[in-house]
C-alpha positions in Angstrom: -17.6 32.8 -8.3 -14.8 34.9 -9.8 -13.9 33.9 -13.2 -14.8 30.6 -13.3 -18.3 30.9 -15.6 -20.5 27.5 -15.2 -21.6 25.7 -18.6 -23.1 22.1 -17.2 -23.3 18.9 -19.2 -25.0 16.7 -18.1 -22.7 13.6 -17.3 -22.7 10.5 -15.5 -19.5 10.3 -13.0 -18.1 7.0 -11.4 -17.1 6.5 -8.0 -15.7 3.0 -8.1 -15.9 0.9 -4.9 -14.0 -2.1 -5.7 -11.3 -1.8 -2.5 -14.1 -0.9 -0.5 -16.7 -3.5 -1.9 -13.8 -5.9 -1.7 -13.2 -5.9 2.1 -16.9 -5.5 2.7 -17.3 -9.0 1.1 -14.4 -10.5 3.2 -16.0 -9.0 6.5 -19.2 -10.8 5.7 -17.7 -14.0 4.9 -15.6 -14.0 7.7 -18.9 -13.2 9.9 -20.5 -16.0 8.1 -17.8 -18.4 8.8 -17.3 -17.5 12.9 -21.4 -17.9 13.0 -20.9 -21.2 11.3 -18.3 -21.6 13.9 -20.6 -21.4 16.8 -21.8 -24.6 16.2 -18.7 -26.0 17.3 -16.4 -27.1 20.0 -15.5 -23.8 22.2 -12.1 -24.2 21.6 -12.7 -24.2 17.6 -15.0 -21.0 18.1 -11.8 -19.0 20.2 -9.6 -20.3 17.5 -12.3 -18.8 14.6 -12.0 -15.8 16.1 -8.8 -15.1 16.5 -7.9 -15.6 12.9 -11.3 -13.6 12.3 -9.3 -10.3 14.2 -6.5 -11.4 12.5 -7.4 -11.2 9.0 -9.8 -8.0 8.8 -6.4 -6.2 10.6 -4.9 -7.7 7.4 -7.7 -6.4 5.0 -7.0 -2.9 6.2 -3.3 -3.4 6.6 -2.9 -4.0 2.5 -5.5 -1.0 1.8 -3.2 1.3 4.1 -0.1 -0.1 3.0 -1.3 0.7 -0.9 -1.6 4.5 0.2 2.1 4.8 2.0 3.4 3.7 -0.9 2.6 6.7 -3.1 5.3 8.8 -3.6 4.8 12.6 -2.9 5.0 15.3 -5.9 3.9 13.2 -8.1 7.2 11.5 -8.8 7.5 9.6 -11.5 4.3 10.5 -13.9 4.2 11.3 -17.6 1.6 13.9 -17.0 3.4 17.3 -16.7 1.0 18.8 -14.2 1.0 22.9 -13.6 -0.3 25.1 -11.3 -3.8 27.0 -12.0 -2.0 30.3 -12.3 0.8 28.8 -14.9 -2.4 27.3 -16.6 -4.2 30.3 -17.6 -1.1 32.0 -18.2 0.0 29.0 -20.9 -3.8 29.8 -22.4 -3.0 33.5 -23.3 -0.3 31.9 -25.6 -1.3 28.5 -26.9 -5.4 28.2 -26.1 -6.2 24.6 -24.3 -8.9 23.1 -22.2 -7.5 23.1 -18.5 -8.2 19.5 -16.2 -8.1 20.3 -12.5 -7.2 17.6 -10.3 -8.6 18.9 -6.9 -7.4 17.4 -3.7 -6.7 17.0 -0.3 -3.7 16.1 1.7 -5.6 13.6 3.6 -8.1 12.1 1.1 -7.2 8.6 0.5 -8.7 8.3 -3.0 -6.8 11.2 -4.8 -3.9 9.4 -3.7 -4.8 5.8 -5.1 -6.1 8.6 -8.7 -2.5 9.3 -8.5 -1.0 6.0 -8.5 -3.6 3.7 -11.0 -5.3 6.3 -13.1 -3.2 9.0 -14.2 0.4 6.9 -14.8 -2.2 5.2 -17.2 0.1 5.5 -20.4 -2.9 6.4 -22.8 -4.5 8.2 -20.1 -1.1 9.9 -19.6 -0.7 10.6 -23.4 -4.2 12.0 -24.1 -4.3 14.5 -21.4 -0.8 15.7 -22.4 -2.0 16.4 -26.1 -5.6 17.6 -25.6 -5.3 19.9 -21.7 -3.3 21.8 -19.6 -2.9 19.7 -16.3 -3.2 21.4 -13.4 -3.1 20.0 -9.4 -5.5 22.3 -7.0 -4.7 21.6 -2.8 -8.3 23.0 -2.0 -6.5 23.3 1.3 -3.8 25.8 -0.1 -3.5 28.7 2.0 -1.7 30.7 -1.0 -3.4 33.4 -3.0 -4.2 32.2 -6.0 -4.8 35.2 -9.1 -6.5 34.2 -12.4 -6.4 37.3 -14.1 -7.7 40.7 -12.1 -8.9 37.8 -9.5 -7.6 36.6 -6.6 -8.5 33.9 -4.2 -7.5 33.5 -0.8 -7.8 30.7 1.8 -10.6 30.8 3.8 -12.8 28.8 6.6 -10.8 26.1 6.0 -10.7 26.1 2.0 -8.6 28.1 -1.1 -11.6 30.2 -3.0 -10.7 28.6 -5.6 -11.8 25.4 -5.1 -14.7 26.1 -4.0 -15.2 28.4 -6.7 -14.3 25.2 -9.0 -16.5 22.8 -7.0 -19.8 25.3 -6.9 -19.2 25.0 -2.8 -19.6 21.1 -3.2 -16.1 20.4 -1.5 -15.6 16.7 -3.0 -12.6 15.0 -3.2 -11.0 14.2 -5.5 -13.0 15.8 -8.1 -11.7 16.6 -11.6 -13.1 19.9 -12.8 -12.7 20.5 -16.9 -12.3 24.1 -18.2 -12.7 25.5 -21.7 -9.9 27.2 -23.6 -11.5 30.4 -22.4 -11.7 29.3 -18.8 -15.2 29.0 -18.7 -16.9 25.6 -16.9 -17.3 22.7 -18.5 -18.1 20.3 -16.3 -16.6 19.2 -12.3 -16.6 15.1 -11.7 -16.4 14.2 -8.8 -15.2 10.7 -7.5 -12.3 8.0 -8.1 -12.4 6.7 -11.4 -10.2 3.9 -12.7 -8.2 4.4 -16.0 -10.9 2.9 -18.2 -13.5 4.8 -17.2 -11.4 8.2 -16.7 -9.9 7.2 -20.6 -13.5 8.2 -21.6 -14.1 11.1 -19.8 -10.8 13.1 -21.3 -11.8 12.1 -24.8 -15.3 12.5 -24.3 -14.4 16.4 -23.2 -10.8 16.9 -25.0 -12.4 16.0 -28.2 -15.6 18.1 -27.8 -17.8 15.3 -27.8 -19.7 16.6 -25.5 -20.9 19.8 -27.3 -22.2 17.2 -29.9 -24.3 14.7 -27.9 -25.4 13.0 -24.6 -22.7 10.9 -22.3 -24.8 7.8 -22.9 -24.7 8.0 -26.8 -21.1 8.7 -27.0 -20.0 6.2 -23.8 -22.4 3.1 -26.0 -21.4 4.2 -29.5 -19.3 6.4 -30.9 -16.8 5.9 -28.1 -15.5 1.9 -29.2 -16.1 2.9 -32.6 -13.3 5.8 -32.2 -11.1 4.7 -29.3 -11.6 0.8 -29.3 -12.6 -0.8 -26.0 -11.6 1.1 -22.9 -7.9 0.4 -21.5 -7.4 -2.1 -18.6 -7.2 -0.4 -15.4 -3.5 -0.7 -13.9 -2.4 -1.3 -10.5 0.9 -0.3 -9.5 3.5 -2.9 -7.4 
C-alpha cells in the first residue's frame, strides 16, 4: 500500500441516479404508450413506433450531448486542483487534509462531477479553504513519488490509485487524506453538490472524528451550514 495508511469511517456515500432513473422512466412510458398502441389501427401502431425509436435516440442524444460539452483541463473552475506529488509537497510547508478526485478518461460520471458538482460556488469555496485538491488519472502511466515511494503504472492502473482505492477501482471516487497523509476515508460514486457540500464539511471540519454520519448529516449539519445548496446544472 505504500504510504497511504487506512483509518475508515464509517460513512454512507451517494451514487445519484437521476439521469439514469430519468430515461428509465421515459423508456417505460414510451413502452406503455406503443402497448396501448396495439390496440389500434396498424397504421397508428407503425406511426407509435417510429416516434417511440425516435425519442429514446433523443433521450440518449441529450445525456451524450451533456458529456461533449465538458471542457477538458478543467477550464474554467474555481477549484485550484494539484497534482498528488505538488500535494504532499504543499503539506511539508502549510499542513492540509488532501481530496483526491480519481478518474478515468472514459468514465462518464467524473465528467458530469466536473461540470455540476465541483463549479458549485460554496462547494468551490469550502474545498479551497479547508484541502489541498488534487486530480488522480488512475490510468496515468507516469511515476508517481510520495516521499521515498514510488508508483508506477501497471496491469492497466497507476499504483497509486489503487493504493488510494484499497484495489476497489471505482470511478469517480473521492478519497480524503489527513494532514499527515494517512486515510481518511475513499467515496466512491457521483454526488450532486448538495450532498457532496456535506461530505467536505463533514471531513474538512473534523466532524467526523467527533460522531457518526447520520448524527451530523440529521443535526448538527443544518444547524451549522443551513440547508444543503441546490444542486446546479450547467447550460
Amino acid at each position: 500500500m505504500g504510504i497511504f495508511r487506512f483509518n475508515h469511517v464509517n460513512l454512507n456515500y451517494f451514487v445519484s441516479e437521476n439521469i439514469h432513473n430519468q430515461i428509465q422512466t421515459n423508456i417505460k412510458q414510451l413502452f406503455l404508450s406503443v402497448i396501448t398502441s396495439q390496440r389500434s389501427s396498424y397504421f397508428n401502431h407503425q406511426f407509435n413506433m417510429k416516434i417511440f425509436i425516435l425519442t429514446l435516440i433523443a433521450s440518449f442524444s441529450i445525456t451524450f450531448i451533456s458529456y461533449s460539452q465538458i471542457t477538458s483541463a478543467h477550464a474554467g473552475q474555481k477549484i485550484q486542483w494539484m497534482t498528488l506529488e505538488q500535494a504532499f509537497a504543499a503539506t511539508q510547508k502549510e499542513p492540509r487534509k488532501i481530496m483526491v478526485d480519481i478518474y478515468t478518461g472514459w468514465c462518464g460520471w467524473c465528467k458530469v462531477m466536473d461540470q455540476r458538482t465541483f463549479t458549485n460556488e460554496r462547494v468551490a469555496d469550502f474545498v479551497s479553504e479547508k484541502f489541498y485538491a488534487v486530480k488522480l488519472d488512475a490510468e496515468i502511466k507516469d511515476t508517481i513519488t510520495i516521499g521515498t515511494q514510488k508508483y508506477i503504472w501497471q496491469n492497466g492502473y497507476n499504483q497509486a490509485g489503487v493504493a488510494l482505492l484499497q484495489g476497489k477501482m471505482s470511478f469517480p471516487t473521492i478519497v480524503y487524506l489527513d494532514e499527515k497523509f494517512n486515510m481518511i476515508q475513499p467515496v466512491p460514486g457521483f454526488q450532486e453538490a448538495p450532498q457532496f457540500h456535506q461530505v467536505i464539511t463533514f471531513f474538512g471540519d473534523n466532524h467526523y472524528k467527533k460522531g457518526n454520519w447520520e448524527a451530523y448529516q440529521k443535526d448538527i449539519y443544518p444547524k451549522q451550514y443551513g440547508q444543503p445548496v441546490v444542486a446546479e446544472v450547467k447550460k
